[in-house]
BALODO-48624 format. One record per atom (N, C-alpha, C): z, x, y. Coordinates in steps of 0.02 Angstrom, whole numbers, plus 50000, padded with zeros to 5 digits. Each point is the difference from the previous one (the first is absolute). Example, Ala and Ser with C-alpha at 12.3 -4.5 7.8 and 13.67 -1.06 7.14 Angstrom:
503905066049716/500004995550059/500005004550060/499644998250053/500035004250059/500374996150055/
# end
This chain:
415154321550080/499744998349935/499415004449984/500005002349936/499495006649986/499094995050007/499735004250035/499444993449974/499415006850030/499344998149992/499345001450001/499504997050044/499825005950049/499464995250040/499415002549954/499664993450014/499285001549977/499664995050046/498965001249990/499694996950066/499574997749945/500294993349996/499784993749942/499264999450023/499725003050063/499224996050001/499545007949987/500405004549996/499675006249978/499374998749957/499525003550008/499254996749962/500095004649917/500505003049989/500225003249946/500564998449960/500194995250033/500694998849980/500144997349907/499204999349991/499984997149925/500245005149940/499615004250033/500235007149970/500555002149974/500494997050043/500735002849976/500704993850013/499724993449995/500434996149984/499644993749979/500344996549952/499834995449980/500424993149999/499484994950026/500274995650018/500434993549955/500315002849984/500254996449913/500364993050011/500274997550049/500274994250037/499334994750016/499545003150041/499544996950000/499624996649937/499625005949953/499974998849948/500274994649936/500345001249996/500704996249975/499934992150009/499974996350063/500194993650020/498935000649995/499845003950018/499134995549985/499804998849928/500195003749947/499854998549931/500414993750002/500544999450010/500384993549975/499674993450016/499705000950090/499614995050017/499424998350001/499945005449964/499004999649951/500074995949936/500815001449987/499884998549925/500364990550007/500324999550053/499994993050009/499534995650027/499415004050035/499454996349998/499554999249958/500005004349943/499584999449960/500154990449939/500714999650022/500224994149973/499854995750033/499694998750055/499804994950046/499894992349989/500084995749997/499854993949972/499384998050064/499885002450039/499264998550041/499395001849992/499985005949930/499295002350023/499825004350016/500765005450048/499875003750016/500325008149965/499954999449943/500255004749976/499535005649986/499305001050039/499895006150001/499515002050067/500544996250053/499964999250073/500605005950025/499815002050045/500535003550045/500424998150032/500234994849983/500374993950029/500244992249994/500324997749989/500354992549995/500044995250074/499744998050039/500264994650034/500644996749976/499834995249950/500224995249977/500805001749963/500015007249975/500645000649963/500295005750072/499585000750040/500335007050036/500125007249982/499524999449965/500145007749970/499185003850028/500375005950032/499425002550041/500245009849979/499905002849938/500275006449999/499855005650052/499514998950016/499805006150034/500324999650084/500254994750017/500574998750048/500445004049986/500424995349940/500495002449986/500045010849992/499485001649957/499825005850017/500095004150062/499734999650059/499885001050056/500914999050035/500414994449958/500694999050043/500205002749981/500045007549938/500345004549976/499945007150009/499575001250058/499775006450004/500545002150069/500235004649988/500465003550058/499604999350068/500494997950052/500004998050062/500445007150052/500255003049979/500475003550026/499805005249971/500055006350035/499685007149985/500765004749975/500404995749947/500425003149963/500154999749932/500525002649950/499704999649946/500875001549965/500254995249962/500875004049995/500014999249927/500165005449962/499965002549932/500604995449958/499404997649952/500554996049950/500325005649960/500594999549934/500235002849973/499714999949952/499764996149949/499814996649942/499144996750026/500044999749913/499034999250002/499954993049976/499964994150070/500104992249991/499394997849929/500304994849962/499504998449955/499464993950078/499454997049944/499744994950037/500434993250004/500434999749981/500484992650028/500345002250075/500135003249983/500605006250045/499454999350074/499445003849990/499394999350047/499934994550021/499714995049973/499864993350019/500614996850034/500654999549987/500354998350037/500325003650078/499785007550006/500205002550063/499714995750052/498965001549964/499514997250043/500094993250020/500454996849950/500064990650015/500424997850031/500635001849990/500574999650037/500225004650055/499585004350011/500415006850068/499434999750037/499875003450081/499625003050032/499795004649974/500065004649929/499735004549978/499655000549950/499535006749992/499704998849941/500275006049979/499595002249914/500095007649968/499245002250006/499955008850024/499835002649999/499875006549959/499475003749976/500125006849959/499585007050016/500585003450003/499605006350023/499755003049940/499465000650009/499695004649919/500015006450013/500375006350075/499945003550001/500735001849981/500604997850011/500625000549995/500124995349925/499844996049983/500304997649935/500194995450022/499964995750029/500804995850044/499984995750028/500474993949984/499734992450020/500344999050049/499804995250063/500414998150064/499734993550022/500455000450047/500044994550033/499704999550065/499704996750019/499684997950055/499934991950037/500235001250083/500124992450010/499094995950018/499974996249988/499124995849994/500174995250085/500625001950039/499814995750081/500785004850047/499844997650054/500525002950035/500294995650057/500215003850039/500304993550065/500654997250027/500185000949924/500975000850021/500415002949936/500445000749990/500465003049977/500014997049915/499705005349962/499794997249909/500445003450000/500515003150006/500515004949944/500524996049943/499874990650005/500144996849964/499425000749924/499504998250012/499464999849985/499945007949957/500145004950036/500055007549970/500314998749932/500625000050011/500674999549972/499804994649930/499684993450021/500044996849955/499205002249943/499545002050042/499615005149945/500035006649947/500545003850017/500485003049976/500424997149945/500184997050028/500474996649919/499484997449954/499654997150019/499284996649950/499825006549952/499915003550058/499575005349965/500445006249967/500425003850018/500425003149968/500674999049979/500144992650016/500754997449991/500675002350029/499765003850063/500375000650039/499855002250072/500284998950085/499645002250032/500075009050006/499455002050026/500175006950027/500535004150044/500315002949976/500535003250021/500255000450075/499315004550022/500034999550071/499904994950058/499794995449958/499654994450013/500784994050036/500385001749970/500654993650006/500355000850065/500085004850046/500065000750067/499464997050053/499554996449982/499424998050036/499774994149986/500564995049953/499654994649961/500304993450086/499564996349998/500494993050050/500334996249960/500634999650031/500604997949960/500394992950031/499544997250057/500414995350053/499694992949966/499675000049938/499754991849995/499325003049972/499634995349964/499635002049938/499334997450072/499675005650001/499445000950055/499204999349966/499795004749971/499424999449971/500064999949906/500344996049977/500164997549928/500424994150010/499824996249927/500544994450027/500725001149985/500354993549983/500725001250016/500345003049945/499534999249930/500285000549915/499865008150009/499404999850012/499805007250018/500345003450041/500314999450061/500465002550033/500645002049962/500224997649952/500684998349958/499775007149959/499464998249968/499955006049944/500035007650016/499624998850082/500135008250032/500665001150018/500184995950005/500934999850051/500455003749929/499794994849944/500495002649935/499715007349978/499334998950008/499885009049974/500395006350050/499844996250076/500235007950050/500834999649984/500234994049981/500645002349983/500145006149938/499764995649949/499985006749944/499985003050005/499405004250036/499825005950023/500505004050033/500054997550071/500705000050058/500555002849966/500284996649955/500544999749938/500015007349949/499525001749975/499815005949963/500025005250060/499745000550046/499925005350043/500765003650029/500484992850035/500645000750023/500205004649932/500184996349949/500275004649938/499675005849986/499535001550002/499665006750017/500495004750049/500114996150052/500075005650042/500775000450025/500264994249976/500815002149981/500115003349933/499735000349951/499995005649961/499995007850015/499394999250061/499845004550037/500485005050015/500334997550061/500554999350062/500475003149943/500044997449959/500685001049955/499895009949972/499314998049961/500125008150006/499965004850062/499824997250042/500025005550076/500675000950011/500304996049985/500855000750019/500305003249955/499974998349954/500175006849936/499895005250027/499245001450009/499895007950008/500225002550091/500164994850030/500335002650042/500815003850016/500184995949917/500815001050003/500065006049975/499505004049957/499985005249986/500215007250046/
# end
């Protein structure tokens, strides 16, 4: 799978990527504390409703010193849901142009989790990506979620075969030649 190392604790790293996943889920939970019914709406924090942004912040910052290129430039719904529903967040390189993906924990096998940030985010998974997805029982997503990657790698799966019996077909032509 095409992907990017980078050294997330680099003391420069601000410089040339931006943390747009992170970002993203802390305005939302600034802006639901500011609705607070306690009091605490211009506190850094909620007890009482559970809303603590700068947590949440901190649970979106890349964990893993890699980086795998989206296709498309996610709006903020698109964002907010990688960061909420996947092990991953979005990332942006301001030196390359270019939004990615990055996983926020590690430990066992996210290529569910990959897969299902991918479709969120560009509406489909990555190409190279579908030889490497776990396919034995829905592991790190749940089971609905499992379903939706299963029906996409088919699609996909599906387009590619016809691709390449199309393929095959002209090699054999030009072999009969």
């Amino acid at each position: 799978m095409k992907s990017r190392y980078v050294n997330w604790s680099s003391e420069d790293i601000y410089q040339t990527w931006d943390f747009i996943g992170a970002g993203v889920i802390y305005n939302r939970e600034r802006k639901k504390l500011s609705q607070c019914p306690h009091g605490n709406a211009t506190q850094e924090y909620c007890h009482e409703c559970g809303i603590y942004p700068e947590d949440k912040r901190q649970d979106n910052f890349p964990a893993m010193n890699y980086a795998y290129p989206l296709f498309s430039e996610p709006d903020e719904e698109k964002i907010a849901r990688v960061c909420e529903e996947t092990s991953c967040t979005v990332v942006y390189n301001l030196q390359d142009d270019t939004y990615y993906l990055a996983l926020t924990g590690g430990g066992m096998d996210l290529s569910q989790s990959f897969a299902l940030a991918y479709i969120i985010a560009d509406g489909c998974i990555a190409w190279d990506m579908l030889d490497y997805i776990y396919i034995s029982g829905a592991f790190s997503v749940s089971e609905e979620e499992y379903q939706i990657i299963l029906k996409e790698m088919e699609r996909q799966l599906s387009i590619s075969i016809d691709n390449h019996k199309a393929k095959l077909k002209k090699v054999r032509e030009q072999l009969k030649k």
